[in-house]
PAPA-512527 format. One record per residue (C-alpha): residue in three letters; x, y, z. Coordinates in nm, 4 decimals, m for minus. Layout:
N
residu = Ala	c1 = X	c2 = Y	c3 = Z $
...
END
This chain:
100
residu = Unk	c1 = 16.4193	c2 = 10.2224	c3 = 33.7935 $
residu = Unk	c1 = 16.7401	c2 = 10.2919	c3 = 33.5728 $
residu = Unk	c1 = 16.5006	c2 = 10.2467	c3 = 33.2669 $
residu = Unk	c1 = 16.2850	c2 = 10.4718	c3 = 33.3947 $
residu = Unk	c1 = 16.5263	c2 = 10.7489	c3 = 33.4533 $
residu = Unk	c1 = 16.6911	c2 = 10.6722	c3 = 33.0960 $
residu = Unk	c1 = 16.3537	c2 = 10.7168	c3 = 32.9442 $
residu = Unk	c1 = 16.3192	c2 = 11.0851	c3 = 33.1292 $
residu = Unk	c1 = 16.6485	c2 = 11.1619	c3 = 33.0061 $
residu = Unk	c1 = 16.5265	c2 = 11.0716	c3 = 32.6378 $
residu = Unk	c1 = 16.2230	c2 = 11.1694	c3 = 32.6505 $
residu = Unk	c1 = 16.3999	c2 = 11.5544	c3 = 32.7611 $
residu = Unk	c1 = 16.5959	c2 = 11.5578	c3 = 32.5035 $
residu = Unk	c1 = 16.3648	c2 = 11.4390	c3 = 32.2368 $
residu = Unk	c1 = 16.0927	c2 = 11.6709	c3 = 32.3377 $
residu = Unk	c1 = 16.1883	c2 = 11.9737	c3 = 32.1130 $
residu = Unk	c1 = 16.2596	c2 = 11.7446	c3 = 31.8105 $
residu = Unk	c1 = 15.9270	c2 = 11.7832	c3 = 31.6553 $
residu = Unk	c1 = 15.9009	c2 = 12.1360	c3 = 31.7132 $
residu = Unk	c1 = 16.2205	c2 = 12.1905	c3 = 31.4961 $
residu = Unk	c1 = 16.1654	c2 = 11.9842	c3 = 31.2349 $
residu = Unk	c1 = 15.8886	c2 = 12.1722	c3 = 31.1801 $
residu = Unk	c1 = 16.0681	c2 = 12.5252	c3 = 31.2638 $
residu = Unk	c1 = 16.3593	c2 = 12.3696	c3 = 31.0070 $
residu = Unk	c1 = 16.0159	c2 = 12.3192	c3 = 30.7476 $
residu = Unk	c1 = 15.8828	c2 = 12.6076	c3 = 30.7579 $
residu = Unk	c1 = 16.1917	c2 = 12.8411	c3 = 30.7827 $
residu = Unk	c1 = 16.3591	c2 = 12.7077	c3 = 30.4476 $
residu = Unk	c1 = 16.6893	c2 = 12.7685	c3 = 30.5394 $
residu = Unk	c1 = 16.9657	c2 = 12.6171	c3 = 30.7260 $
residu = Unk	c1 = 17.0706	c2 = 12.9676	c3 = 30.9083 $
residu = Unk	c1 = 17.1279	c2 = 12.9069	c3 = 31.2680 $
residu = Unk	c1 = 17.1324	c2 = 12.5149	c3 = 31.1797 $
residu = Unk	c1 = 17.4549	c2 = 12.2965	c3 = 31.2490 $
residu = Unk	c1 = 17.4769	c2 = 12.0022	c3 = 30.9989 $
residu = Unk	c1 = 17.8149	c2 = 11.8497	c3 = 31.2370 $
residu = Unk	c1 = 17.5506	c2 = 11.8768	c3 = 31.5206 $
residu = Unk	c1 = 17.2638	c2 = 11.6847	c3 = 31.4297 $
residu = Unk	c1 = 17.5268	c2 = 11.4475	c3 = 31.2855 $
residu = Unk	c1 = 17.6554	c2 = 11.3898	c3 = 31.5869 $
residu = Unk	c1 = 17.3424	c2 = 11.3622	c3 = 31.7495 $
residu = Unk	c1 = 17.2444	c2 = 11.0816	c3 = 31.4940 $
residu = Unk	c1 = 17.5221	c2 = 10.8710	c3 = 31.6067 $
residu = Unk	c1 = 17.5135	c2 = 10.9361	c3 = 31.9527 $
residu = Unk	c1 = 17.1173	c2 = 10.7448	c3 = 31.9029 $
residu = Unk	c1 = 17.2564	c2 = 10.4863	c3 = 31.6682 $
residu = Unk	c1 = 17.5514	c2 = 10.4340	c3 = 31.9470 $
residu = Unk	c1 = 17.2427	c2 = 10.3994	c3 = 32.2180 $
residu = Unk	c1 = 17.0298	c2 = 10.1722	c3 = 31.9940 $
residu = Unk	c1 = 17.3168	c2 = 9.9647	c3 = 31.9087 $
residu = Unk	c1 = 17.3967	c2 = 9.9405	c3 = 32.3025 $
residu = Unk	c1 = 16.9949	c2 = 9.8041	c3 = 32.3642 $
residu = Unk	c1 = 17.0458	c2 = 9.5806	c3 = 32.0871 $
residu = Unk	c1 = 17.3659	c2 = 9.4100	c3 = 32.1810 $
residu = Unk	c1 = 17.3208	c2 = 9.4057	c3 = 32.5713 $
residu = Unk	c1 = 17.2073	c2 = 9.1001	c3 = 32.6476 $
residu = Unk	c1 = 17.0288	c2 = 9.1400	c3 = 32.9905 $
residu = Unk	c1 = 16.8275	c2 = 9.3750	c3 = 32.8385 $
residu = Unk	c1 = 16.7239	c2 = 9.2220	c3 = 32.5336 $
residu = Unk	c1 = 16.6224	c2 = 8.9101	c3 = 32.7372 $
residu = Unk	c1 = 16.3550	c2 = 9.1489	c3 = 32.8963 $
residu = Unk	c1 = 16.3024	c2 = 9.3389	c3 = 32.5439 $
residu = Unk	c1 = 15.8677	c2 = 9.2446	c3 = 32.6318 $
residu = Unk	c1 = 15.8913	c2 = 9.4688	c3 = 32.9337 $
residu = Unk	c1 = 16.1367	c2 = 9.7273	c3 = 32.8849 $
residu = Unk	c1 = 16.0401	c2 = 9.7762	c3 = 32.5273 $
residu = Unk	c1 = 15.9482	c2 = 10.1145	c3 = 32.5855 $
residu = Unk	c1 = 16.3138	c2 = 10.2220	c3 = 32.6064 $
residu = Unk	c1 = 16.4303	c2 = 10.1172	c3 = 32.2454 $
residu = Unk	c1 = 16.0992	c2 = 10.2690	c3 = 32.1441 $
residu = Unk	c1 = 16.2058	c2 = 10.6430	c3 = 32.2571 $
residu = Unk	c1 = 16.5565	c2 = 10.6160	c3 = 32.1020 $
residu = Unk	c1 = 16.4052	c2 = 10.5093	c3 = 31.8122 $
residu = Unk	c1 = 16.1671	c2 = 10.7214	c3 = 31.8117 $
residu = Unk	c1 = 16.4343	c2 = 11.0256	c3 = 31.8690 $
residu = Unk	c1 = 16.6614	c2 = 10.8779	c3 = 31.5841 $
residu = Unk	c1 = 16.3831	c2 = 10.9226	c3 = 31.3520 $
residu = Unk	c1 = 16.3256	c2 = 11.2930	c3 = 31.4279 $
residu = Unk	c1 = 16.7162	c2 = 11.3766	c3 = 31.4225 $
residu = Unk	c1 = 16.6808	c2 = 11.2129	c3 = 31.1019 $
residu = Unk	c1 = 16.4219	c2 = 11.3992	c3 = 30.9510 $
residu = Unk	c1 = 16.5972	c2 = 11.7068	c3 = 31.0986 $
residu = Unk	c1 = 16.8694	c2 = 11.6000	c3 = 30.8305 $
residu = Unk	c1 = 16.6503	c2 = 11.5831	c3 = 30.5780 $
residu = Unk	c1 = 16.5205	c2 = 11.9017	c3 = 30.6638 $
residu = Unk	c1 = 16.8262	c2 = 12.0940	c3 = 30.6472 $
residu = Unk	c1 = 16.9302	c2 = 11.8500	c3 = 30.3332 $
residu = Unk	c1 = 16.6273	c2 = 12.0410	c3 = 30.1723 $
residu = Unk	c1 = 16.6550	c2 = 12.3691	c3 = 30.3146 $
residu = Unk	c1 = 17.0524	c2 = 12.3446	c3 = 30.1710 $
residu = Unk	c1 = 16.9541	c2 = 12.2970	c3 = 29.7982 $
residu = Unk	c1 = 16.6715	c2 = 12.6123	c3 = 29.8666 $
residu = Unk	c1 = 17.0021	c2 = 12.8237	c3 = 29.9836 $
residu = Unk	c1 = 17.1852	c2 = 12.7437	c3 = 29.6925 $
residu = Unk	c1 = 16.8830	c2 = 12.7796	c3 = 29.4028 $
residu = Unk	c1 = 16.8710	c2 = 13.1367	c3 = 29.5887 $
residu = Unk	c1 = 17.1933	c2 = 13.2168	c3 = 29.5679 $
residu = Unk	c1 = 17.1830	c2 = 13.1218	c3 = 29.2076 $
residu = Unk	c1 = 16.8637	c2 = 13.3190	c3 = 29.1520 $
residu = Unk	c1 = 17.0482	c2 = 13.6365	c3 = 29.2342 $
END
């Protein structure tokens, strides 16, 4: 039941991910963005994978509880390409600066 309540959780707060990425995409600029808070979103996911990975009660039931790595991975990959979004969106702020 805990694993089902942790994938809620996850699955709450990785709901909106995709939707900004592609918000971040399409706006081309990293107004209204926080670079310190997707950073520290990143970690927090690495911190939870890394606590999957090295608890050992789970990982001896990894076949049937899979599904809970899966979301925080899954999450860490959209906070990352949230990064690279505003990474992007960054350099197009400064080549506009410099066009003016």
């Amino acid at each position: 039941m805990a694993e089902i309540l942790e994938v809620i959780m996850i699955l709450s707060f990785g709901a909106s991910w995709p939707l900004n990425v592609i918000k971040s995409y399409k706006a081309r600029t990293t107004k209204g963005k926080s670079l310190a808070f997707l950073l520290l979103i990143f970690f927090g996911y690495i911190a939870g994978i890394t606590s999957k990975l090295i608890n050992e009660a789970y990982m001896t039931q990894i076949g049937e509880k899979w599904y809970v790595l899966f979301f925080y991975m899954l999450n860490f990959l959209m906070v990352g390409a949230d990064i690279c979004m505003y990474i992007r969106n960054y350099k197009l702020d400064k080549a506009g600066e410099c066009a003016k």
